[in-house]
N, C-alpha and C positions, 0 to 999 in steps of 0.2 A: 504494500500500500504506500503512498506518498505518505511522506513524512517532512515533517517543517525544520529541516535542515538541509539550508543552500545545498546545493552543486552543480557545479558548472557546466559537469558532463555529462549530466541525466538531459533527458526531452525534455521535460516539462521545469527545470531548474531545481529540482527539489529531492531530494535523497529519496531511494525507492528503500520500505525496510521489509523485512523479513518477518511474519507476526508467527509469535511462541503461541503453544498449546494456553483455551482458555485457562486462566485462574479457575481453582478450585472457590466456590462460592461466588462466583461473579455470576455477572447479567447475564455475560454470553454462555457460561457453562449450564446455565440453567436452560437456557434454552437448546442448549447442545442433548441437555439430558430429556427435553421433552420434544427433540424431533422436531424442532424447530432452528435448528441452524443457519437452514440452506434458506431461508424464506426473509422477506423483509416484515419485520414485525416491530408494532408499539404495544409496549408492557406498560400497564396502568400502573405505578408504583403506590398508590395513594391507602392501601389496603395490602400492603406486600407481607408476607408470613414471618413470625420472629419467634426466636426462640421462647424454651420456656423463660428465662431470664425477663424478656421483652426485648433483646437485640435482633436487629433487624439478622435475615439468616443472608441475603443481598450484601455483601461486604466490597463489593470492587465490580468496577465496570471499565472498558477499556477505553483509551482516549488516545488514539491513530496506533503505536506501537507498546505504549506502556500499560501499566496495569496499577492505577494508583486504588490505595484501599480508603474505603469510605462506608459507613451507609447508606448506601445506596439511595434508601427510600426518604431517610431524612435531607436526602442532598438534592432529592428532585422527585417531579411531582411524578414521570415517566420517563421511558426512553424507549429511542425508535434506534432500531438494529438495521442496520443495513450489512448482507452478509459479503457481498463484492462491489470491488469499486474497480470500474474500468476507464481507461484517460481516452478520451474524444477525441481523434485524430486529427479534426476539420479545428481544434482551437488552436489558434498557434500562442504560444508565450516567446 
């Protein structure tokens, strides 16, 4: 996927990265776990499952290459999953 680190010598100016297997307990895994990967999907967070404790069980969601941890549901109200991004050949940068 494009990542927001210059290069001179990519297409599109922009470092292309490599993305690791989802985090365990993230958005994307959970959607990996319900057969939902391959699709584009928006997750209502507002109502998200949390442990017995009450912490959200949504702990991390991806943001271009990284995988920073959060509560998920406390950090937003949803999130829309897009599983492929492809670069549009007709745009020039």
């Amino acid at each position: 996927m494009p990542e927001m680190h210059p290069d001179p010598d990519a297409a599109v100016g922009l470092a292309e990265a490599h993305l690791e297997p989802a985090a365990p307990s993230s958005v994307e895994a959970a959607l990996t776990d319900a057969g939902l990967a391959d699709r584009i999907t928006l997750t209502n967070l507002r109502h998200a499952p949390r442990d017995t404790q009450g912490a959200p069980l949504l702990d991390g969601v991806r943001f271009q290459s990284s995988h920073p941890s959060t509560p998920v549901p406390e950090a937003f109200d949803a999130v829309l999953a897009v599983p492929t991004v492809t670069r549009d050949r007709t745009v020039r940068f």
